[in-house]
C-alpha positions as CSV (number, residue, x, y, z in Angstrom):
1,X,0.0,0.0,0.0
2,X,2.8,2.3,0.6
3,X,4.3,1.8,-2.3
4,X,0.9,3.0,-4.2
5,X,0.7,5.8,-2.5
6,X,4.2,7.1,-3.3
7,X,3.1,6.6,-7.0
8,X,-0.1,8.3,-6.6
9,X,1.8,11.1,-5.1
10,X,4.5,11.6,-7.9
11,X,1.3,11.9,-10.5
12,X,-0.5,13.9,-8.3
13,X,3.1,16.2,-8.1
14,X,3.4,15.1,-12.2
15,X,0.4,16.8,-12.5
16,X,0.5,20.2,-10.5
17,X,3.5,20.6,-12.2
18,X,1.9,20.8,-15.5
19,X,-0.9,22.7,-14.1
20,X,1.4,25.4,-12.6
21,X,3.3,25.6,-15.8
22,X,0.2,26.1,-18.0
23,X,0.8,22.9,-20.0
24,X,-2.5,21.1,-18.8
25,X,-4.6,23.4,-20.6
26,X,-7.9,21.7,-21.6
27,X,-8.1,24.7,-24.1
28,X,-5.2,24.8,-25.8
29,X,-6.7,26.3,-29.2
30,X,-9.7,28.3,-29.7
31,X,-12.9,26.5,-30.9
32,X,-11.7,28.3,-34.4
33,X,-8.3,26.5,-34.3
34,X,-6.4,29.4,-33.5
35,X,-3.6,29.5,-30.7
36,X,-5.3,29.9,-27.6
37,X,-4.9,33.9,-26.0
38,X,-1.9,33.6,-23.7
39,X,-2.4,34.9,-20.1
40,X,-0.8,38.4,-20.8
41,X,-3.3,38.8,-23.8
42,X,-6.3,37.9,-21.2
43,X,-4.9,40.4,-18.5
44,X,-4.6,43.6,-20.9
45,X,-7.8,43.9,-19.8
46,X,-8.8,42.0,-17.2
47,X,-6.1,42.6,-15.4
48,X,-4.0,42.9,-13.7
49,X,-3.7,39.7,-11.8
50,X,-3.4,41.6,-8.5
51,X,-7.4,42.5,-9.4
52,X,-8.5,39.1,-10.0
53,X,-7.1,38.1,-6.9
54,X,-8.5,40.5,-4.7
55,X,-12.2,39.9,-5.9
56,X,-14.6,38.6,-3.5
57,X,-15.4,34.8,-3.1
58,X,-18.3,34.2,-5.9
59,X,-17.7,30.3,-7.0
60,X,-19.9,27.7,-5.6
61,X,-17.0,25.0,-4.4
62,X,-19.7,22.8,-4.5
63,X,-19.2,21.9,-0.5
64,X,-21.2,25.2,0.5
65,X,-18.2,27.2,0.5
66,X,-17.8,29.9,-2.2
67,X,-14.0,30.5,-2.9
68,X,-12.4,33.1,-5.6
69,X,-9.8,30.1,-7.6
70,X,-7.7,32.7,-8.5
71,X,-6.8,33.3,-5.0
72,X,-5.5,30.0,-4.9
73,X,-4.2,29.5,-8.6
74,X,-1.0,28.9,-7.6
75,X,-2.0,28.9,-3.6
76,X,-1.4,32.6,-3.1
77,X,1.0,33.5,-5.1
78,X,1.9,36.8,-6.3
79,X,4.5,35.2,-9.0
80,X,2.5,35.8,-12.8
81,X,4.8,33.3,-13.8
82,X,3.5,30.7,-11.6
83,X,-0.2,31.1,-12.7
84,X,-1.5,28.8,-15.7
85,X,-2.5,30.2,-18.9
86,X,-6.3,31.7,-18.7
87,X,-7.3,29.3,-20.7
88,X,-6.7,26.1,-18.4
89,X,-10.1,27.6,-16.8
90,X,-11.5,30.2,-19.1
91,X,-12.6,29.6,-22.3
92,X,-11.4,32.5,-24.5
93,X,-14.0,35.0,-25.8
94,X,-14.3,36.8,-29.3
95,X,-12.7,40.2,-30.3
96,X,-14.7,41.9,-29.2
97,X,-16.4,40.5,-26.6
98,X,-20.3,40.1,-27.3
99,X,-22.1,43.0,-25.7
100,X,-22.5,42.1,-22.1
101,X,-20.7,38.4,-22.3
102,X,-19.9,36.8,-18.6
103,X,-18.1,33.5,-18.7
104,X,-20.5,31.9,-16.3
105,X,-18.6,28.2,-17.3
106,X,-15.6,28.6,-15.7
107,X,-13.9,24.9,-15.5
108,X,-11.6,24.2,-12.1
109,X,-11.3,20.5,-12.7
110,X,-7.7,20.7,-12.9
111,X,-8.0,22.0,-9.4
112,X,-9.4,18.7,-8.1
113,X,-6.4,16.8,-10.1
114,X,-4.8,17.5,-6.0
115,X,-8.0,18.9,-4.5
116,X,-9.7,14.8,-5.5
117,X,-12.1,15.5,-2.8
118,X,-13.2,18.4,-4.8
119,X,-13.2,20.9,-2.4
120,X,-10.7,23.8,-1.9
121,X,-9.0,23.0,1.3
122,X,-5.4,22.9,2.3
123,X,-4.0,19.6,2.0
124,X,-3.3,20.0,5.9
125,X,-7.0,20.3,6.9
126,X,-8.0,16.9,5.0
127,X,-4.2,14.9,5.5
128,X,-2.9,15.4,9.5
Protein backbone atom coordinates (compact mmCIF):
# COMPACT_ATOMS: atom_id res chain seq x y z
CA UNK A 1 0.00 0.00 0.00
CA UNK A 2 2.84 2.30 0.63
CA UNK A 3 4.33 1.85 -2.34
CA UNK A 4 0.94 3.01 -4.21
CA UNK A 5 0.68 5.80 -2.48
CA UNK A 6 4.18 7.05 -3.27
CA UNK A 7 3.09 6.58 -7.03
CA UNK A 8 -0.09 8.28 -6.61
CA UNK A 9 1.76 11.10 -5.11
CA UNK A 10 4.46 11.57 -7.94
CA UNK A 11 1.33 11.91 -10.51
CA UNK A 12 -0.50 13.86 -8.28
CA UNK A 13 3.11 16.23 -8.14
CA UNK A 14 3.37 15.06 -12.23
CA UNK A 15 0.37 16.83 -12.47
CA UNK A 16 0.49 20.20 -10.51
CA UNK A 17 3.51 20.58 -12.18
CA UNK A 18 1.85 20.85 -15.47
CA UNK A 19 -0.89 22.66 -14.11
CA UNK A 20 1.36 25.42 -12.56
CA UNK A 21 3.29 25.56 -15.79
CA UNK A 22 0.24 26.12 -17.97
CA UNK A 23 0.79 22.87 -19.96
CA UNK A 24 -2.46 21.10 -18.84
CA UNK A 25 -4.59 23.41 -20.64
CA UNK A 26 -7.91 21.68 -21.56
CA UNK A 27 -8.06 24.70 -24.10
CA UNK A 28 -5.19 24.80 -25.85
CA UNK A 29 -6.69 26.28 -29.23
CA UNK A 30 -9.74 28.28 -29.70
CA UNK A 31 -12.88 26.49 -30.94
CA UNK A 32 -11.70 28.28 -34.39
CA UNK A 33 -8.34 26.46 -34.29
CA UNK A 34 -6.41 29.36 -33.45
CA UNK A 35 -3.58 29.52 -30.74
CA UNK A 36 -5.31 29.90 -27.59
CA UNK A 37 -4.93 33.94 -25.95
CA UNK A 38 -1.95 33.62 -23.70
CA UNK A 39 -2.39 34.94 -20.08
CA UNK A 40 -0.79 38.36 -20.81
CA UNK A 41 -3.28 38.79 -23.75
CA UNK A 42 -6.28 37.89 -21.24
CA UNK A 43 -4.87 40.36 -18.48
CA UNK A 44 -4.62 43.62 -20.88
CA UNK A 45 -7.84 43.91 -19.83
CA UNK A 46 -8.75 41.97 -17.24
CA UNK A 47 -6.05 42.58 -15.43
CA UNK A 48 -4.00 42.94 -13.74
CA UNK A 49 -3.66 39.74 -11.85
CA UNK A 50 -3.45 41.57 -8.49
CA UNK A 51 -7.44 42.50 -9.41
CA UNK A 52 -8.53 39.14 -10.01
CA UNK A 53 -7.09 38.11 -6.85
CA UNK A 54 -8.48 40.53 -4.67
CA UNK A 55 -12.23 39.92 -5.86
CA UNK A 56 -14.61 38.58 -3.46
CA UNK A 57 -15.44 34.78 -3.14
CA UNK A 58 -18.30 34.19 -5.93
CA UNK A 59 -17.68 30.33 -7.02
CA UNK A 60 -19.89 27.68 -5.60
CA UNK A 61 -16.95 25.04 -4.43
CA UNK A 62 -19.70 22.76 -4.49
CA UNK A 63 -19.24 21.95 -0.51
CA UNK A 64 -21.23 25.22 0.48
CA UNK A 65 -18.25 27.18 0.50
CA UNK A 66 -17.85 29.85 -2.23
CA UNK A 67 -13.95 30.51 -2.85
CA UNK A 68 -12.39 33.06 -5.64
CA UNK A 69 -9.83 30.10 -7.62
CA UNK A 70 -7.72 32.66 -8.49
CA UNK A 71 -6.79 33.29 -5.04
CA UNK A 72 -5.50 29.98 -4.94
CA UNK A 73 -4.16 29.55 -8.62
CA UNK A 74 -0.98 28.93 -7.59
CA UNK A 75 -1.95 28.90 -3.61
CA UNK A 76 -1.44 32.62 -3.05
CA UNK A 77 1.01 33.52 -5.09
CA UNK A 78 1.88 36.80 -6.26
CA UNK A 79 4.52 35.22 -9.03
CA UNK A 80 2.50 35.78 -12.82
CA UNK A 81 4.83 33.29 -13.78
CA UNK A 82 3.47 30.72 -11.62
CA UNK A 83 -0.23 31.09 -12.75
CA UNK A 84 -1.47 28.78 -15.67
CA UNK A 85 -2.47 30.23 -18.86
CA UNK A 86 -6.33 31.71 -18.73
CA UNK A 87 -7.32 29.35 -20.68
CA UNK A 88 -6.73 26.14 -18.43
CA UNK A 89 -10.13 27.59 -16.83
CA UNK A 90 -11.49 30.15 -19.09
CA UNK A 91 -12.63 29.57 -22.25
CA UNK A 92 -11.41 32.47 -24.50
CA UNK A 93 -14.01 35.04 -25.77
CA UNK A 94 -14.26 36.80 -29.26
CA UNK A 95 -12.74 40.19 -30.30
CA UNK A 96 -14.68 41.89 -29.18
CA UNK A 97 -16.44 40.47 -26.62
CA UNK A 98 -20.34 40.13 -27.32
CA UNK A 99 -22.06 42.97 -25.73
CA UNK A 100 -22.54 42.13 -22.09
CA UNK A 101 -20.68 38.42 -22.35
CA UNK A 102 -19.94 36.78 -18.62
CA UNK A 103 -18.07 33.47 -18.75
CA UNK A 104 -20.54 31.92 -16.29
CA UNK A 105 -18.58 28.23 -17.25
CA UNK A 106 -15.62 28.60 -15.70
CA UNK A 107 -13.85 24.87 -15.50
CA UNK A 108 -11.65 24.20 -12.09
CA UNK A 109 -11.26 20.53 -12.67
CA UNK A 110 -7.71 20.66 -12.86
CA UNK A 111 -8.04 22.04 -9.44
CA UNK A 112 -9.42 18.70 -8.08
CA UNK A 113 -6.37 16.76 -10.12
CA UNK A 114 -4.77 17.49 -6.04
CA UNK A 115 -7.99 18.86 -4.52
CA UNK A 116 -9.74 14.76 -5.50
CA UNK A 117 -12.11 15.55 -2.84
CA UNK A 118 -13.23 18.36 -4.81
CA UNK A 119 -13.22 20.95 -2.43
CA UNK A 120 -10.68 23.77 -1.90
CA UNK A 121 -8.99 23.01 1.34
CA UNK A 122 -5.45 22.92 2.31
CA UNK A 123 -4.01 19.57 2.01
CA UNK A 124 -3.35 20.00 5.91
CA UNK A 125 -6.96 20.25 6.90
CA UNK A 126 -7.95 16.89 5.02
CA UNK A 127 -4.19 14.95 5.48
CA UNK A 128 -2.85 15.38 9.49
Amino acid sequence: MGHFRMELAAIAAGLAAAFLLGTASSAAFAADGAPAMKKAECLACHGPIEKLTALPPKYDAGDGKLVNPHKFVPHDSKDLAKFPECTTCHTPHTMPPPKGFHDKNANVETCFSCHHEMNFKKCSECHK
